[in-house]
LUMDO-849215 format. One record per residue (C-alpha): residue number from 1; residue in three letters; x, y, z. Coordinates in steps of 0.001 Angstrom, whole numbers. Example, Ala and Ser with C-alpha at 12.3 -4.5 7.8 and 13.67 -1.06 7.14 Angstrom:
<sites>
SITE   nr  rest       px       py       pz
SITE    1   ALA    12300    -4500     7800
SITE    2   SER    13670    -1060     7140
</sites>
This chain:
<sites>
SITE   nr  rest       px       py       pz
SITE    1   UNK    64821   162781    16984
SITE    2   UNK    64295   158997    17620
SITE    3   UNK    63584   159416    20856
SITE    4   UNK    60923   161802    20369
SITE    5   UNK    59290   159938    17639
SITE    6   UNK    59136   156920    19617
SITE    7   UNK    57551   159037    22642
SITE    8   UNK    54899   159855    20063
SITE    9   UNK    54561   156538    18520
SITE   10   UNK    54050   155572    22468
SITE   11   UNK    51223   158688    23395
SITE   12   UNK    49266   157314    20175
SITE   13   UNK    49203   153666    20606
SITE   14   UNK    49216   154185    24872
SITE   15   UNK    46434   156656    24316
SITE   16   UNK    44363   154605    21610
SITE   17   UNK    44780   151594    24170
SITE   18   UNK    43458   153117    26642
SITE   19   UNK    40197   154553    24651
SITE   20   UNK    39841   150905    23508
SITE   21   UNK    40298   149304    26824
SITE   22   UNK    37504   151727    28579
SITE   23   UNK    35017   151056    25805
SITE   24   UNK    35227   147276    26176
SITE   25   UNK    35984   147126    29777
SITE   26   UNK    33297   149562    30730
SITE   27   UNK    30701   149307    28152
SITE   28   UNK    31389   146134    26600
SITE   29   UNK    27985   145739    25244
SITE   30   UNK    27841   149326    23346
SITE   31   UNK    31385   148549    22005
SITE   32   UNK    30511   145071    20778
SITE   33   UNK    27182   145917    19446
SITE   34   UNK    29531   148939    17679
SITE   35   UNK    31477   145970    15588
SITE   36   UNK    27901   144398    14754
SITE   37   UNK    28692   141170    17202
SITE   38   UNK    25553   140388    19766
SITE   39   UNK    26561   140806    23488
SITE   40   UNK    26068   137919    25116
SITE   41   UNK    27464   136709    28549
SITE   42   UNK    30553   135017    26819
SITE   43   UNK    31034   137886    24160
SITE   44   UNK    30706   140467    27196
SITE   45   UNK    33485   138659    29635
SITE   46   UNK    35621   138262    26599
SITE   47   UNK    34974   142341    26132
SITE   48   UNK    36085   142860    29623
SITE   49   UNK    38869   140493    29494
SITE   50   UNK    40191   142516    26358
SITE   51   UNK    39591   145715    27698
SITE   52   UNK    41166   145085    31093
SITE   53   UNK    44593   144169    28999
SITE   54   UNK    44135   147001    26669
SITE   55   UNK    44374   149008    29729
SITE   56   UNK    47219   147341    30742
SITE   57   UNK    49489   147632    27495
SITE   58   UNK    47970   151670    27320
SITE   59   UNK    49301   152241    30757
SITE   60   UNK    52549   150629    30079
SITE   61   UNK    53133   152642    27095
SITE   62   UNK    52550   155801    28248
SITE   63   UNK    54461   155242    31696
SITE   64   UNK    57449   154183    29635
SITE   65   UNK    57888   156666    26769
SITE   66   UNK    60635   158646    29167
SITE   67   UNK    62900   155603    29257
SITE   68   UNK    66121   156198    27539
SITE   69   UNK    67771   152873    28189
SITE   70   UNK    68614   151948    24617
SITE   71   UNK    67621   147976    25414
SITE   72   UNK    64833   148844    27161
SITE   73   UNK    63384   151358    24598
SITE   74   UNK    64390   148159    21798
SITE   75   UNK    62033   145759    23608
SITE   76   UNK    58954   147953    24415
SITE   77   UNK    59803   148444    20019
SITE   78   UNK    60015   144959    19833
SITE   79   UNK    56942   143799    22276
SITE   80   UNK    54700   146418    20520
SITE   81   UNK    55686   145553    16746
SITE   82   UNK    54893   141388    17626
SITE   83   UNK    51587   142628    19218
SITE   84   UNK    50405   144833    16375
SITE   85   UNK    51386   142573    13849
SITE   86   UNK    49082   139513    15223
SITE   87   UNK    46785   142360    16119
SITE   88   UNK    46690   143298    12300
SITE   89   UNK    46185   140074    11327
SITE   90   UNK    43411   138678    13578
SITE   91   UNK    41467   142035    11906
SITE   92   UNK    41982   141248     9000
SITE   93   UNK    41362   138161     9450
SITE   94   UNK    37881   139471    11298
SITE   95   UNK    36862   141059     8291
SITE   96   UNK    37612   138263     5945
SITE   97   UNK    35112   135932     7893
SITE   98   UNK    32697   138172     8521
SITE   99   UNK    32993   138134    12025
SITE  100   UNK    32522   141793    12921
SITE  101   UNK    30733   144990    10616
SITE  102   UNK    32747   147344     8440
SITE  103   UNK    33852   149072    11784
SITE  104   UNK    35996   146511    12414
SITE  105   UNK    38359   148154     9198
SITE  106   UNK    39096   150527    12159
SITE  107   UNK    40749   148137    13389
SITE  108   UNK    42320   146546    10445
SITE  109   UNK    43605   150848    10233
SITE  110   UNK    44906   151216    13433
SITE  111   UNK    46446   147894    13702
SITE  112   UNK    48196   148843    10193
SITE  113   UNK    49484   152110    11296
SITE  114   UNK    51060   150917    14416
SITE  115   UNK    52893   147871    12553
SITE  116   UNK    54450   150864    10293
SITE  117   UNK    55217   153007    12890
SITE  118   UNK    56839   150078    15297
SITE  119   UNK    58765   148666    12234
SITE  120   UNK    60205   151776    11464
SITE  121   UNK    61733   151480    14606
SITE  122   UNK    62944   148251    14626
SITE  123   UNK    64031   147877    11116
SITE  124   UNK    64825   151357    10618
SITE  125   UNK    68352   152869     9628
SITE  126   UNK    71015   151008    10988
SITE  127   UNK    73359   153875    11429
SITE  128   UNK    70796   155333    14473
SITE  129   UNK    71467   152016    16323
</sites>
């Protein structure tokens, strides 16, 4: 069971990634002007900058939920729960200054549910381990 949780924990967050990473890669002034912030030439590379390593980390995920190697399936867990947890927090901490539109509680969402989802697998029952 584990092991097919965590393969859909990984299609989710490899899959949202990826959406992510296209938007601000691709179209980095649509999906900037989506979280109310102006698209300038720094806010743009930034975009692209972001979106080139959300493509990275989406690949990754998905090309790696077949691994069975217990350590290796405990440090993609680990990598992914230390990246949504800053991820969560630089949202939220978004929101608090103002820096992006109500959209940005998309973020603040998804950023949430992948923190649950990862720490469930880290911190989860000891007797699976």
């Amino acid at each position: 069971l584990e092991l097919r949780c965590t393969r859909v924990l990984g299609l989710i967050a490899g899959t949202l990634a990826v959406i992510f990473g296209l938007g601000f890669a691709g179209f980095p002034a649509r999906t900037l002007t989506l979280y109310g912030v102006v698209a300038t030439p720094g806010t743009t590379i930034l975009a692209r900058f972001l979106g080139a390593t959300l493509l990275d980390i989406g690949f990754v995920l998905l090309l790696v939920r077949g691994v069975t190697e217990q350590p290796a399936r405990r440090g993609v867990v680990w990598g992914s729960l230390a990246g949504a947890v800053l991820g969560l927090l630089v949202a939220i901490h978004g929101q608090r200054i103002g820096a992006v539109n109500a959209f940005g509680w998309t973020s603040v969402a998804i950023y949430a549910m992948l923190t649950l989802g990862y720490a469930y697998f880290a911190f989860g029952d000891p007797e699976r381990k």
